[in-house]
C-alpha positions in Angstrom: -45.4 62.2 15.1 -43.0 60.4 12.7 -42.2 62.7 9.5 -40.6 61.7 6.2 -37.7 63.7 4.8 -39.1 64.1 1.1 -41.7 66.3 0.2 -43.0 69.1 -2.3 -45.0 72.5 -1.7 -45.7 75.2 -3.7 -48.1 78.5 -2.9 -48.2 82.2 -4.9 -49.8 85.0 -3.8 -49.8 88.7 -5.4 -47.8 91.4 -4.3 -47.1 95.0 -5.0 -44.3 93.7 -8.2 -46.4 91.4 -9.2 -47.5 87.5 -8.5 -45.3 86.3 -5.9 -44.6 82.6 -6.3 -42.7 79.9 -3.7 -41.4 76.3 -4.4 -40.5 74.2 -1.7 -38.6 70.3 -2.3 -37.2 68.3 0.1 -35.2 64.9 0.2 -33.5 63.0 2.9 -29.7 63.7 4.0 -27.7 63.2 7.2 -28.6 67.2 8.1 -30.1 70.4 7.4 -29.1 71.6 4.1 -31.6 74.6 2.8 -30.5 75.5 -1.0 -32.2 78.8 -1.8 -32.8 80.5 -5.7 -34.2 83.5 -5.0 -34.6 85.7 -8.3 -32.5 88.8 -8.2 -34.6 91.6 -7.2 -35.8 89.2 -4.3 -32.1 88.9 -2.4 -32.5 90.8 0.5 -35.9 87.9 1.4 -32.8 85.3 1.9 -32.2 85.7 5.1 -35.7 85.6 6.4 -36.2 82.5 3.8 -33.7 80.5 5.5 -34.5 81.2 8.7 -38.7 80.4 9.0 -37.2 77.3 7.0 -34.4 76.2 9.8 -37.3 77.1 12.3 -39.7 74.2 11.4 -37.4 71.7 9.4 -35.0 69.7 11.3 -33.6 67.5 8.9 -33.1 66.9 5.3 -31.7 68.5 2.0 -34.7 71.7 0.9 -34.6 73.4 -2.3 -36.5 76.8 -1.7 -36.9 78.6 -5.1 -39.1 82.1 -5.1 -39.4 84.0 -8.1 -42.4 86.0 -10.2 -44.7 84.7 -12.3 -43.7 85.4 -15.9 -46.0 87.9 -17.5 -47.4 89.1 -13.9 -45.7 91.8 -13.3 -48.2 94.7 -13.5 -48.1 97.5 -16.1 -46.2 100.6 -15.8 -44.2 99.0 -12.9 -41.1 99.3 -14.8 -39.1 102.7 -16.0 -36.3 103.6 -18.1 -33.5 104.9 -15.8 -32.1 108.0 -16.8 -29.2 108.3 -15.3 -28.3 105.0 -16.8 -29.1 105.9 -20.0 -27.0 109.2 -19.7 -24.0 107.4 -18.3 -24.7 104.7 -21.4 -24.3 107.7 -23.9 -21.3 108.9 -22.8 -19.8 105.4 -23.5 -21.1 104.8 -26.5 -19.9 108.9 -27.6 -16.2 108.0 -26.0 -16.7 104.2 -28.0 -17.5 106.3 -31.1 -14.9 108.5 -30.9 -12.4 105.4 -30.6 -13.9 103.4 -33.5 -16.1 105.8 -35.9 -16.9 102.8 -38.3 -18.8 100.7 -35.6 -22.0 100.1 -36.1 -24.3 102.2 -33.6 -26.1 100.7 -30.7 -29.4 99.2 -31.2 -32.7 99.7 -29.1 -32.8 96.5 -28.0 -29.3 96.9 -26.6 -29.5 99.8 -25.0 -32.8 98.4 -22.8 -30.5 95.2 -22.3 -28.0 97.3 -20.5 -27.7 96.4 -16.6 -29.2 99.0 -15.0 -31.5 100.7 -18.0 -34.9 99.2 -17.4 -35.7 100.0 -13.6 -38.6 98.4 -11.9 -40.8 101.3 -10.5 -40.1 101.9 -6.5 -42.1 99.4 -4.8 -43.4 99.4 -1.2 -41.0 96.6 0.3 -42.4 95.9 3.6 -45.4 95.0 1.5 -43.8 92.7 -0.6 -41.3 91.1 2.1 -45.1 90.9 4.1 -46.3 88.7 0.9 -43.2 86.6 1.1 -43.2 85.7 4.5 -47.5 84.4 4.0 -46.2 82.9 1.3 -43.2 81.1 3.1 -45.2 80.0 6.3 -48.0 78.5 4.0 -45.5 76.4 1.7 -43.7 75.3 5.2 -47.5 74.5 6.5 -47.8 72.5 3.1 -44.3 70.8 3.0 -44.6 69.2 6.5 -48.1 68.5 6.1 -46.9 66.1 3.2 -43.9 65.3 5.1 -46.1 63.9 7.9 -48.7 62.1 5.8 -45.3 60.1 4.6 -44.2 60.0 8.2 -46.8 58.0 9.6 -46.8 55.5 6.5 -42.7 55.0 7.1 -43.7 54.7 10.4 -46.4 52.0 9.7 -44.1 50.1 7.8 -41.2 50.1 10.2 -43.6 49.1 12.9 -44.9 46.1 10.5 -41.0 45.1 10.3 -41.2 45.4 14.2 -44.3 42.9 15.0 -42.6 40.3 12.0 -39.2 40.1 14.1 -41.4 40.1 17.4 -43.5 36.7 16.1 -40.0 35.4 14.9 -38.1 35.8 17.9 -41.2 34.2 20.1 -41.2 30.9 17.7 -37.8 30.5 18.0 -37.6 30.9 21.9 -39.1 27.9 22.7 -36.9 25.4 19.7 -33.2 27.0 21.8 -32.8 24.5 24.7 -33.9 21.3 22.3 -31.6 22.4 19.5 -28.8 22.5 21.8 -29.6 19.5 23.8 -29.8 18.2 20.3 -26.2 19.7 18.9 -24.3 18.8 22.7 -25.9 15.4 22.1 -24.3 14.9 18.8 -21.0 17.0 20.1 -20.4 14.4 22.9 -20.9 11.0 21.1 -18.1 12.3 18.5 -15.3 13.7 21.2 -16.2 10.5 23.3 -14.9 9.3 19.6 -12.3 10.9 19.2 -11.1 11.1 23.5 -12.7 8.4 25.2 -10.5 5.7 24.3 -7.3 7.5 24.9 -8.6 9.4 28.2 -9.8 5.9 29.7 -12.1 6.6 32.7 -10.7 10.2 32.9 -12.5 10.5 29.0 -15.8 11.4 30.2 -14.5 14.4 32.6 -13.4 15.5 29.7 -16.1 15.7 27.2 -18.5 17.3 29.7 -15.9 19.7 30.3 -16.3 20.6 26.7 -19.7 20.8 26.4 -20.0 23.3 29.1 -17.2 25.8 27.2 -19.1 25.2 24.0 -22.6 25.4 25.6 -21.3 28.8 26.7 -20.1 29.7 22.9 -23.7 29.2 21.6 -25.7 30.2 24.2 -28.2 32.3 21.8 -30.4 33.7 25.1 -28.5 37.1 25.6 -29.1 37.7 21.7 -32.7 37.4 21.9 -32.9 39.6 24.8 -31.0 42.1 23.1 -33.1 42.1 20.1 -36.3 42.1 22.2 -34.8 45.2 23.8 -33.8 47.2 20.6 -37.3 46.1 19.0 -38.7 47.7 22.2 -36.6 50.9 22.2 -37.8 51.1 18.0 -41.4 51.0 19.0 -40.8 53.6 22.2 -38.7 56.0 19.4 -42.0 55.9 16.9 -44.3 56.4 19.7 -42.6 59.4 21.0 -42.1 61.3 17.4 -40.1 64.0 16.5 -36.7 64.1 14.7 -36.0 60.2 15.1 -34.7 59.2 12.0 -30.9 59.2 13.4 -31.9 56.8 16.6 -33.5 54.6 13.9 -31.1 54.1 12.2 -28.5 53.7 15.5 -31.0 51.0 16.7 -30.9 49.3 13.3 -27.6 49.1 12.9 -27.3 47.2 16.8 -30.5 45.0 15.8 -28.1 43.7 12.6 -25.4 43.2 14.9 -27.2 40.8 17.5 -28.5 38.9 14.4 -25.1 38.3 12.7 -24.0 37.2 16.1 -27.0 35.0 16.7 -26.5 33.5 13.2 -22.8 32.9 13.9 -23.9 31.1 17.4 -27.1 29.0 15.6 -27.1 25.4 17.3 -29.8 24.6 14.3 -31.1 24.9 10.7 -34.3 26.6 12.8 -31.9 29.4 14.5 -30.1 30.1 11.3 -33.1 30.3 9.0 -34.3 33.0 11.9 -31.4 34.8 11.8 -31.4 35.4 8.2 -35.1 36.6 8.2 -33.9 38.8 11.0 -31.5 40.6 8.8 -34.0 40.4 5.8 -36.4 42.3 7.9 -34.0 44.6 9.5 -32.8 45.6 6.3 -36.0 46.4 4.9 -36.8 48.6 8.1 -33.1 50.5 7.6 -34.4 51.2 4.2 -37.6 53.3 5.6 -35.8 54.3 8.6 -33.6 56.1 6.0 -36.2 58.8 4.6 -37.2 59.3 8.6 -36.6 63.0 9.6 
């Protein structure tokens, strides 16, 4: 299965500290790049965080953000510290003694303080437990989404596919008249411009061109090529997976073959193909793009 790099997922739960919540985004980039913001008191989840997400995501740029709900966290589940606040007294006695005519400390600064307002001990297997449910059932919901977008990149690019297909198989048959055409026209103007001063040996000569420049524009080992990268595209969708890189490798050889056909085009028919070959290739590169 073909999935797409970009996608959203969000999923809370409650847990002993209160509701437990977990935001998953993810765009396309050339790798793996997991971005975590993980509220303070929830650090020591990082390393699990990353990890479930480097386990089931191959490719892109993920934003994980896991925090608590404002207003959720349950009563009496925070304290005031009282070492802090001793150790914040003797400060503010040593700071009183320095400057008597400061104004005293506030409430509201004192429970501002780092380290005054202590959440309650919490059981922390229980609330890593929580975050883990929480982190397999975003991941559940980010690739679901991811593979919904998947298969409609991969429709798309397979759409892009048949379209150069029907091309390539209604120019095939117009190659050996268009040349017979061009080396037609090629040979009446070097007999012009040779013939007369070559004498008999004139016409030696002008075939002798026609086969160097009937080799120069010989557009068959283009077409096979692109018939054989168009094949490969339609194998790499088929087979799924992390594909977006061989996509985009296949791509970028499919625009090659069709500058080169266009630079060897013997005709107006040849040329106009070759320019809806890169039109279409183009447009596949840019779906290919946002493929995992």
């Amino acid at each position: 299965m073909i999935h797409s790099m970009t996608g959203y997922a969000a999923a809370s739960a409650e847990s002993p500290r209160g509701t437990l919540a977990i935001e998953l985004r993810s765009v396309n980039a050339r790798f793996l790049d997991v971005q975590l913001r993980v509220a303070e008191e929830l650090r020591a989840l990082e390393p699990m965080l990353r990890e479930r997400i480097a386990a089931r995501v191959a490719r892109g740029k993920v934003d994980c953000r896991v925090f608590f709900i404002e207003g959720s966290v349950p009563a009496g589940s925070q304290r005031l510290s009282a070492a802090a606040l001793a150790r914040l007294k003797t400060l503010a006695d040593e700071a009183r003694t320095a400057f008597p005519d400061a104004a005293g400390m506030r409430i509201a600064d004192v429970l501002r303080w780092p380290g005054v307002v202590a959440e309650a001990p919490a059981d922390e297997r229980a609330t890593r437990a929580v975050a883990e449910g929480l982190c397999r059932r975003a991941l559940d919901e980010l690739l679901a989404a991811r593979a919904r977008e998947g298969a409609k990149l991969a429709q798309v690019v397979s759409e892009r596919v048949a379209a150069m297909r029907r091309r390539l198989e209604e120019v095939a048959p117009l190659v050996p008249q268009s040349l017979a055409a061009y080396q037609a026209k090629l040979a009446e103007r070097l007999r012009e411009a040779i013939g007369s001063a070559l004498g008999s040996a004139g016409d030696d000569r002008v075939r002798a061109e026609l086969a160097v420049f009937a080799a120069k524009i010989d557009v068959d080992e283009e077409l096979e090529r692109l018939r054989a990268h168009l094949a490969e595209v339609e194998r790499t969708l088929e087979r799924g997976g992390a594909a977006g890189k061989r996509l985009d490798f296949i791509a970028q050889e499919l625009n090659r073959e069709a500058n080169t056909l266009a630079s060897k085009a013997a005709s107006p028919a040849i040329s106009d193909c070759a320019l809806e070959l890169k039109l279409l290739i183009e447009q596949m590169r840019e779906q290919v793009q946002n493929i995992e």
